[in-house]
PDB file of N, CA, C and O in Angstrom:
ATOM      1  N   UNK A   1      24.639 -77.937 -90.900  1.00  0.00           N
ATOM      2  CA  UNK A   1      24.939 -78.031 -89.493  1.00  0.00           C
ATOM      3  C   UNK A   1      24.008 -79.061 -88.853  1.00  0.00           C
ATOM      4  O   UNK A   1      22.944 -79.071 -89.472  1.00  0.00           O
ATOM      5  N   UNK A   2      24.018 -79.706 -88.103  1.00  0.00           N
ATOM      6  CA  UNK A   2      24.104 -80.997 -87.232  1.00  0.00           C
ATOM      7  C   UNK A   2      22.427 -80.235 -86.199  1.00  0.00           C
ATOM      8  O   UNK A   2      22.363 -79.139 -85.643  1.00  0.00           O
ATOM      9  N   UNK A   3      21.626 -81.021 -86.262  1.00  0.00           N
ATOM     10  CA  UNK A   3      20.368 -80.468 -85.373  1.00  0.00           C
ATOM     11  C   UNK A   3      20.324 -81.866 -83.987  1.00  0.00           C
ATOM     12  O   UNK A   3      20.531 -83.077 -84.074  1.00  0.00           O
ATOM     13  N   UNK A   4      20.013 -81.111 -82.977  1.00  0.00           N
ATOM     14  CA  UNK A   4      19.903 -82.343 -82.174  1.00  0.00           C
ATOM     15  C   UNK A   4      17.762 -83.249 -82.526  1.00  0.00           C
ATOM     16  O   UNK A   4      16.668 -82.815 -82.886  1.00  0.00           O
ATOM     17  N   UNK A   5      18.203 -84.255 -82.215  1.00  0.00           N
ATOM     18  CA  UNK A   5      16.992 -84.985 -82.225  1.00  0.00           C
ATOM     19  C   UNK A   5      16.233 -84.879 -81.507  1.00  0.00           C
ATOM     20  O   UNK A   5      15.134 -84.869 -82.062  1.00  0.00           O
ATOM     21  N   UNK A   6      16.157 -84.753 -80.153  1.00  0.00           N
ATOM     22  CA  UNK A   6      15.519 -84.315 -79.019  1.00  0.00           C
ATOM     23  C   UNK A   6      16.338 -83.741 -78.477  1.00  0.00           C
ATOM     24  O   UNK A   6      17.564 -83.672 -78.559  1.00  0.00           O
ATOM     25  N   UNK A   7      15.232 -83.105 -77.617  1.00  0.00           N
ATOM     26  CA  UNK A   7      15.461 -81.678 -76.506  1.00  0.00           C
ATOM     27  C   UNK A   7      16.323 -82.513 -75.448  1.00  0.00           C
ATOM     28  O   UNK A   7      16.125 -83.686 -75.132  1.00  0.00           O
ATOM     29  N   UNK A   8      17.488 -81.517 -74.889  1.00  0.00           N
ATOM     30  CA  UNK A   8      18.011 -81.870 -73.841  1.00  0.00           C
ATOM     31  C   UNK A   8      17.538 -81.551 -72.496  1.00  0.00           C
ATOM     32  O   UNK A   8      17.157 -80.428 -72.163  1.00  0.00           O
ATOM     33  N   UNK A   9      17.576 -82.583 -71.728  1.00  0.00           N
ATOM     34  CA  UNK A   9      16.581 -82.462 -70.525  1.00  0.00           C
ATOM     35  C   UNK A   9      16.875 -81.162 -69.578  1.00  0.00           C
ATOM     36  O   UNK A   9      17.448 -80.396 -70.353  1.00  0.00           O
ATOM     37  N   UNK A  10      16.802 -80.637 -68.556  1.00  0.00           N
ATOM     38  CA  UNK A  10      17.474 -79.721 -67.588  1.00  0.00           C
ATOM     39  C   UNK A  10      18.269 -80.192 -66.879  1.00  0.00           C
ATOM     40  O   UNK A  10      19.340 -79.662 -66.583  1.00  0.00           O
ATOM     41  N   UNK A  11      17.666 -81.800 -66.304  1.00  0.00           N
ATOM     42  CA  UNK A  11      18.790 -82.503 -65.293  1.00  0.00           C
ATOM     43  C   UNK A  11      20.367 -82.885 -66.241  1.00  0.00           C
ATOM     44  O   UNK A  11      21.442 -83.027 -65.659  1.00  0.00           O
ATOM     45  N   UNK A  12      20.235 -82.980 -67.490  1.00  0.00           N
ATOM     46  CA  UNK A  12      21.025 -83.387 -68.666  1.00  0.00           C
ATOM     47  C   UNK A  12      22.296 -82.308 -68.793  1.00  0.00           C
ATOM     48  O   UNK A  12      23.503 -82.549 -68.810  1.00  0.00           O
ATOM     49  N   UNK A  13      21.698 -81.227 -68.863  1.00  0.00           N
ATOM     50  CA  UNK A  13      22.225 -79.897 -69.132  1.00  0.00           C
ATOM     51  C   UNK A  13      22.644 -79.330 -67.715  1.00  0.00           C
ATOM     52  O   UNK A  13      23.535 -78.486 -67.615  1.00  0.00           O
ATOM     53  N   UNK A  14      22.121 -79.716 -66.884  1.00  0.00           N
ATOM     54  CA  UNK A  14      23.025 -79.520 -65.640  1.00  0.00           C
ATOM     55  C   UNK A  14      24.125 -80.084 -64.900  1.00  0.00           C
ATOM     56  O   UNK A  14      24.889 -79.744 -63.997  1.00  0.00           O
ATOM     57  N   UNK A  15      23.870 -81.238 -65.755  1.00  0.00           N
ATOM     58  CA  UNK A  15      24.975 -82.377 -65.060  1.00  0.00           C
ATOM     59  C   UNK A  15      26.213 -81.968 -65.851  1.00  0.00           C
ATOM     60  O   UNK A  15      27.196 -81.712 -65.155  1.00  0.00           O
ATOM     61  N   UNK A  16      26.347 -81.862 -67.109  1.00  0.00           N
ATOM     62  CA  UNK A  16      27.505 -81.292 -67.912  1.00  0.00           C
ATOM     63  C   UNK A  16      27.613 -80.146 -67.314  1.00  0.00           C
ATOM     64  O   UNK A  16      28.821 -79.977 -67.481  1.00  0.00           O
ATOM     65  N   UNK A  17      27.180 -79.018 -66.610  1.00  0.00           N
ATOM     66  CA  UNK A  17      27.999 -77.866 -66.154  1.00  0.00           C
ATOM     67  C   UNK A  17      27.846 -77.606 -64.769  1.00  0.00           C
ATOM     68  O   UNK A  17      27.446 -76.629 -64.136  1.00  0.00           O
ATOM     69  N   UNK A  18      28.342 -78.938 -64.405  1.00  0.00           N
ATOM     70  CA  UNK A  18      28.449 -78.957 -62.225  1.00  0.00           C
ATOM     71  C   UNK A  18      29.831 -78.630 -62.124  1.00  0.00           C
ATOM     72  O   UNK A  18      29.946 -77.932 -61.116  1.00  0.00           O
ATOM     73  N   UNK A  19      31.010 -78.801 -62.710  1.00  0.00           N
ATOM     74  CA  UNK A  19      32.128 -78.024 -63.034  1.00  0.00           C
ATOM     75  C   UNK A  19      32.544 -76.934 -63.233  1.00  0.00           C
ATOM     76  O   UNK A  19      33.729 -76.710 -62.982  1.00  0.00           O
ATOM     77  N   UNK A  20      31.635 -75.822 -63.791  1.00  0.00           N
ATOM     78  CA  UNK A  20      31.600 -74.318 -64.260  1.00  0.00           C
ATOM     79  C   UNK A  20      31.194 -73.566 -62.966  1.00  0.00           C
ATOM     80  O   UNK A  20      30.030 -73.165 -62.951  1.00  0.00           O
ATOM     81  N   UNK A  21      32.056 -73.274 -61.740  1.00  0.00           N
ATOM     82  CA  UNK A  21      31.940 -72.600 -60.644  1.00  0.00           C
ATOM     83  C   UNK A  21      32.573 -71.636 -60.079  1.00  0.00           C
ATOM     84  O   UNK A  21      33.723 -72.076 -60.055  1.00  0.00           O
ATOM     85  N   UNK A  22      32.597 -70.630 -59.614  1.00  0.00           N
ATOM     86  CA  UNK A  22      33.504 -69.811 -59.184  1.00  0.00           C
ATOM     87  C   UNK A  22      34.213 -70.237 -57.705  1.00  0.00           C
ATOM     88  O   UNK A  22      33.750 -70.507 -56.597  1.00  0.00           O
ATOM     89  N   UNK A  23      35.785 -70.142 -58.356  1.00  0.00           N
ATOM     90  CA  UNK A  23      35.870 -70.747 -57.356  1.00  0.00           C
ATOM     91  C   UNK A  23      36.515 -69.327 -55.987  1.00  0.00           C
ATOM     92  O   UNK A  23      36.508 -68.219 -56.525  1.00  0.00           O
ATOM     93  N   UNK A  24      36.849 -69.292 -54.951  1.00  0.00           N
ATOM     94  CA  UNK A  24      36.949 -68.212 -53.889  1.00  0.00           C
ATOM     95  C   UNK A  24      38.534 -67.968 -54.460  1.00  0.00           C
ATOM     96  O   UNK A  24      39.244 -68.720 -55.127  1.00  0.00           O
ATOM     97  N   UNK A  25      38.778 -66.689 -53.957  1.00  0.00           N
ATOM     98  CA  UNK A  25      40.369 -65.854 -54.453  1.00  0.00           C
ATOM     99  C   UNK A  25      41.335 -66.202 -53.190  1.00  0.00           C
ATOM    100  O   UNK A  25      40.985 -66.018 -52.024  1.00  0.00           O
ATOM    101  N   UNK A  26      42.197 -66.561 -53.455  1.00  0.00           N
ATOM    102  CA  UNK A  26      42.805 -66.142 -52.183  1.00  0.00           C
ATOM    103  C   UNK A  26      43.513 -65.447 -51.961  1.00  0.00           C
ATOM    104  O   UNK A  26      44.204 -65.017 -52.884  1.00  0.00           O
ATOM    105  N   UNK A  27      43.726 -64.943 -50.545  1.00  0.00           N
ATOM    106  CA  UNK A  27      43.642 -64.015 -49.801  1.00  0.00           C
ATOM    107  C   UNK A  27      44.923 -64.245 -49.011  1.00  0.00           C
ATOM    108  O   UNK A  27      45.129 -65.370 -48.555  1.00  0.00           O
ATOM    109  N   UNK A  28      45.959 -63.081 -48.780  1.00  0.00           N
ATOM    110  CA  UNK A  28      46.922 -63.026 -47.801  1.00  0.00           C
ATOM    111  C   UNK A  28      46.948 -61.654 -47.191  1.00  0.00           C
ATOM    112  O   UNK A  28      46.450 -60.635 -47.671  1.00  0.00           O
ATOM    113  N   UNK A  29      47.792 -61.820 -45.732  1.00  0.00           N
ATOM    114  CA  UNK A  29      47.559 -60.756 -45.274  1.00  0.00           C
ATOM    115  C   UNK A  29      48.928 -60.220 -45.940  1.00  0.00           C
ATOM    116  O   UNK A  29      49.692 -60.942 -46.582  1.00  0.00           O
ATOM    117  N   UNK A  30      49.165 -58.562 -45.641  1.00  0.00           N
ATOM    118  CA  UNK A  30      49.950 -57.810 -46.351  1.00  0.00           C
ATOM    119  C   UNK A  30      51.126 -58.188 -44.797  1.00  0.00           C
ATOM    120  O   UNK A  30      50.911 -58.466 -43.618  1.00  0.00           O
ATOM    121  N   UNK A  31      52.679 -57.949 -45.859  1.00  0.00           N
ATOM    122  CA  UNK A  31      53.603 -58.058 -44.664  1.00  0.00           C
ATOM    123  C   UNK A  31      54.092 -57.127 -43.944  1.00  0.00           C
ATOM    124  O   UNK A  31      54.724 -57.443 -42.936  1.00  0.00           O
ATOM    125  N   UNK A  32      53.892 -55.573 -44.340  1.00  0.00           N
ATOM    126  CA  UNK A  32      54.018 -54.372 -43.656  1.00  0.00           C
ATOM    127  C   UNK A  32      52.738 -53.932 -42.745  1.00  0.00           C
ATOM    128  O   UNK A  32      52.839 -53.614 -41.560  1.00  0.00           O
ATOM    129  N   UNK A  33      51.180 -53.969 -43.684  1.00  0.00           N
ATOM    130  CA  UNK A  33      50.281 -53.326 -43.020  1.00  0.00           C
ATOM    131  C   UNK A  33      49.476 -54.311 -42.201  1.00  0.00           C
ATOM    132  O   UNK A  33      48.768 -54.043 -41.231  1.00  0.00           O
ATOM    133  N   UNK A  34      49.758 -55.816 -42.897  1.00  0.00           N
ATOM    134  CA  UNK A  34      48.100 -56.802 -42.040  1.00  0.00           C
ATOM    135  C   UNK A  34      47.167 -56.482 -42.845  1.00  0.00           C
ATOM    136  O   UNK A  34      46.059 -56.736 -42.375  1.00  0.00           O
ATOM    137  N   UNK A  35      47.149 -55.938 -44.070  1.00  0.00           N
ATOM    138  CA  UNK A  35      45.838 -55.791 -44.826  1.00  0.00           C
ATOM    139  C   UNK A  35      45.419 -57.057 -45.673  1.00  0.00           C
ATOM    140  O   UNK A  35      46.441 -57.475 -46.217  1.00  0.00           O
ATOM    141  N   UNK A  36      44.262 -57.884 -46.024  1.00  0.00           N
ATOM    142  CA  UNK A  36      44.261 -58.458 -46.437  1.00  0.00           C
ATOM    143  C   UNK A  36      44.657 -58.095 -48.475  1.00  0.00           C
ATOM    144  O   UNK A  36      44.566 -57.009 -49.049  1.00  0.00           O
ATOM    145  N   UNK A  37      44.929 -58.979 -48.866  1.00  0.00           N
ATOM    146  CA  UNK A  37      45.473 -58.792 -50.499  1.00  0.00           C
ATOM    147  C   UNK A  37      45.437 -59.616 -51.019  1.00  0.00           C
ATOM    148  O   UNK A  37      45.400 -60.648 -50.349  1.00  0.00           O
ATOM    149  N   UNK A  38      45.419 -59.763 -52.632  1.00  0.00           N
ATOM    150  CA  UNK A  38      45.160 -60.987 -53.182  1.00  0.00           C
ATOM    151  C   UNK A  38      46.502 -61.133 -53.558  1.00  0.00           C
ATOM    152  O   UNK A  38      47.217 -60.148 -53.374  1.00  0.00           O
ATOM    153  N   UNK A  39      47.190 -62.506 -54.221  1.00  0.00           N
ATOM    154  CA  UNK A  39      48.410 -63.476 -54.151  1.00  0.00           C
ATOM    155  C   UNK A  39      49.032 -62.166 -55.343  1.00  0.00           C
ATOM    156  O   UNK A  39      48.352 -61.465 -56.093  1.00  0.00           O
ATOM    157  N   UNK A  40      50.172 -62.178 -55.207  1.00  0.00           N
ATOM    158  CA  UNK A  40      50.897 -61.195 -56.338  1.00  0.00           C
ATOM    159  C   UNK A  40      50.648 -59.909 -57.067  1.00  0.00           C
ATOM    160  O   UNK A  40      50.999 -59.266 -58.056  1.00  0.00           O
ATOM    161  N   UNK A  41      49.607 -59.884 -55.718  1.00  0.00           N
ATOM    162  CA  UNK A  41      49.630 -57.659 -56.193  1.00  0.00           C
ATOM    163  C   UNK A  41      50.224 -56.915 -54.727  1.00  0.00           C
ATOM    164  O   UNK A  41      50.799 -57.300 -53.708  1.00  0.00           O
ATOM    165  N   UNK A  42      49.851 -55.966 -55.134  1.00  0.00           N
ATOM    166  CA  UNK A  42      50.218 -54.709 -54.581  1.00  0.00           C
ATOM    167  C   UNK A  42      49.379 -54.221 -53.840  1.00  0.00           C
ATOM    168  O   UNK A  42      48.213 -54.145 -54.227  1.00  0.00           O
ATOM    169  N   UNK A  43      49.773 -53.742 -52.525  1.00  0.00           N
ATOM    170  CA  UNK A  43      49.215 -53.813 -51.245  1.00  0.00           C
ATOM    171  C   UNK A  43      48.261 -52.739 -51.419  1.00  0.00           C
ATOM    172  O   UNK A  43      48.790 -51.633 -51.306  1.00  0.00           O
ATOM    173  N   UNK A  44      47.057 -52.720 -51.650  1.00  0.00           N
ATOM    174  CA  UNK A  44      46.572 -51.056 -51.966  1.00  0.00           C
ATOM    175  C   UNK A  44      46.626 -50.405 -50.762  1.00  0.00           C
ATOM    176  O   UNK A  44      46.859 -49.216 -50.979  1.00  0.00           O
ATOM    177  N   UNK A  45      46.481 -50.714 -49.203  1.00  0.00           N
ATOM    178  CA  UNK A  45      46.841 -49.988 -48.375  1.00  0.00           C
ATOM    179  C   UNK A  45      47.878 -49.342 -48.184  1.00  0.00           C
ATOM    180  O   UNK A  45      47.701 -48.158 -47.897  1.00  0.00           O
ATOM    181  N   UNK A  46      49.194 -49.802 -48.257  1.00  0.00           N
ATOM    182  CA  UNK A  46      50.207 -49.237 -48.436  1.00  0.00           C
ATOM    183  C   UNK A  46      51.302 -49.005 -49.213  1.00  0.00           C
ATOM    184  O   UNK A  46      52.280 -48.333 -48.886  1.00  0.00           O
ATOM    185  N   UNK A  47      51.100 -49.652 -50.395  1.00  0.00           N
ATOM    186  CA  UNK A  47      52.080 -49.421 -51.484  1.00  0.00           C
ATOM    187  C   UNK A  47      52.806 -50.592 -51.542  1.00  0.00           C
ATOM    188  O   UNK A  47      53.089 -50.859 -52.710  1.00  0.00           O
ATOM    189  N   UNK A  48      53.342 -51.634 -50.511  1.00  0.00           N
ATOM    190  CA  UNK A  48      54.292 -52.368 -50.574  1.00  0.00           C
ATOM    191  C   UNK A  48      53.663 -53.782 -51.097  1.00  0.00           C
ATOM    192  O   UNK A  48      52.502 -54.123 -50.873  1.00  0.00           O
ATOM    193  N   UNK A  49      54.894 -54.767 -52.041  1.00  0.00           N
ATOM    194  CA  UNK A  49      54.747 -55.999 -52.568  1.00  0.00           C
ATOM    195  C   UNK A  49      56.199 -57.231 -52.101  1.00  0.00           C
ATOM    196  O   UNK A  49      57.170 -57.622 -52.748  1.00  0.00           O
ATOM    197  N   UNK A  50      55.875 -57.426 -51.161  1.00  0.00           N
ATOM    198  CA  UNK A  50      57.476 -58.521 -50.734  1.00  0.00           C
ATOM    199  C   UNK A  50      57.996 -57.656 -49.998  1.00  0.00           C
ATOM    200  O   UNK A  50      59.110 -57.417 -50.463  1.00  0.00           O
ATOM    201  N   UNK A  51      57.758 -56.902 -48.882  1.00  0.00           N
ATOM    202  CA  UNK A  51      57.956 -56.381 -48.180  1.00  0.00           C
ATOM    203  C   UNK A  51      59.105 -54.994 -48.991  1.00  0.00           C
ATOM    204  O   UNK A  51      59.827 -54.399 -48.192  1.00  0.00           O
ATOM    205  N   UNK A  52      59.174 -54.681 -50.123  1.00  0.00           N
ATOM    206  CA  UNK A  52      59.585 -53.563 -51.097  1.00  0.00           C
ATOM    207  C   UNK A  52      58.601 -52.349 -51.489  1.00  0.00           C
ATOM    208  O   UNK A  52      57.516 -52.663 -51.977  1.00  0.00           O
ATOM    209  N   UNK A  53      58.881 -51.078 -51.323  1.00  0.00           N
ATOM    210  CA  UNK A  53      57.508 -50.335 -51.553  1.00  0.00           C
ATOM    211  C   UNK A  53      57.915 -50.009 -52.902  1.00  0.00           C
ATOM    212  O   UNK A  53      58.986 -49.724 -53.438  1.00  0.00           O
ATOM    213  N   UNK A  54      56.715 -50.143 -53.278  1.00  0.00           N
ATOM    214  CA  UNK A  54      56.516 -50.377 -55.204  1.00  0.00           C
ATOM    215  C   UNK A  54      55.634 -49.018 -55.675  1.00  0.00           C
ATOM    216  O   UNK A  54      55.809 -48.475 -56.765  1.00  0.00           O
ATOM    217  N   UNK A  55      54.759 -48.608 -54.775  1.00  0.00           N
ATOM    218  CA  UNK A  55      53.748 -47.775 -55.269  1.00  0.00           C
ATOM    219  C   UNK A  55      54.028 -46.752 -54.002  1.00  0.00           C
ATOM    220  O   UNK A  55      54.400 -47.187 -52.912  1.00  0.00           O
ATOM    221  N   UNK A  56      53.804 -45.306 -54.265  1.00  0.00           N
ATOM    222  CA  UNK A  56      53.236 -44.182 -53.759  1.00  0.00           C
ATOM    223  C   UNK A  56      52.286 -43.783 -53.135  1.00  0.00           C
ATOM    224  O   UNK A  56      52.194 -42.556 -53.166  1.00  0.00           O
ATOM    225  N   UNK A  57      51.286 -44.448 -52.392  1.00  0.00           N
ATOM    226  CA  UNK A  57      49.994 -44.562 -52.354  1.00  0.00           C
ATOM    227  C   UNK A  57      49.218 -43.047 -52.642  1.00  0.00           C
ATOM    228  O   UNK A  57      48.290 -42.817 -53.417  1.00  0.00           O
ATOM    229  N   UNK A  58      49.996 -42.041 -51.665  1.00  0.00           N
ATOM    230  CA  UNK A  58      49.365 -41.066 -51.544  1.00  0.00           C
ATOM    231  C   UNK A  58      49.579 -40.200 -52.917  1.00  0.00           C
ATOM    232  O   UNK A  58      48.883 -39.193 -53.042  1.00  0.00           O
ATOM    233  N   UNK A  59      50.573 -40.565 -54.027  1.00  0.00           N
ATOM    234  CA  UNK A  59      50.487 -39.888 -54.831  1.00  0.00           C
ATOM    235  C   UNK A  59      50.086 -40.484 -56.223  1.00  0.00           C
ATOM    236  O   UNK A  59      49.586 -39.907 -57.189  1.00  0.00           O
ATOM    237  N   UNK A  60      50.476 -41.924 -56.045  1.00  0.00           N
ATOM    238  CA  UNK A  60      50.069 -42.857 -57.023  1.00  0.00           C
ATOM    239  C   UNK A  60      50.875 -43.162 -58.103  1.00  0.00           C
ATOM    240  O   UNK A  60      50.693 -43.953 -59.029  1.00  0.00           O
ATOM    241  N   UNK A  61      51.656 -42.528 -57.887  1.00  0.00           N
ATOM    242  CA  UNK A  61      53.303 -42.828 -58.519  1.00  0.00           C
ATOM    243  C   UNK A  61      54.027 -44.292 -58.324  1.00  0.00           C
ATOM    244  O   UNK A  61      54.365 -44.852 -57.281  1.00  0.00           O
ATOM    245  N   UNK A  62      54.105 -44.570 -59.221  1.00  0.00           N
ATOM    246  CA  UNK A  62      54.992 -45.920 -59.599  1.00  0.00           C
ATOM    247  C   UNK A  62      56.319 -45.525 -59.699  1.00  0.00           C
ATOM    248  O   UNK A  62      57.190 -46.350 -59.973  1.00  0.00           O
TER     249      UNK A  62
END
């Protein structure tokens, strides 16, 4: 296996991973409750997805 010759610097090793960031989720509001939700789930406030209720909330039934 392959050894490096010299040590890689910190500024070196940082510059290759200025790309590796988290980037923020986004966020919509729900179309029955106004709750905020992330893109293609299920409203945990109220059960509904596309304005269709999908989930039970209070019982948790699908």
């Amino acid at each position: 296996m392959a050894h490096p010759k010299r040590k890689t610097s910190k500024t070196r090793r940082d510059k290759r991973r200025t790309h590796y960031k988290a980037s923020k989720p986004t966020v919509m509001t729900c179309q029955n409750c106004g709750a905020p939700v992330l893109y293609h789930r299920v409203c945990s406030e109220c059960g509904f997805y596309k304005g269709v209720k999908v989930i039970d909330i209070e019982e948790g039934i699908v």
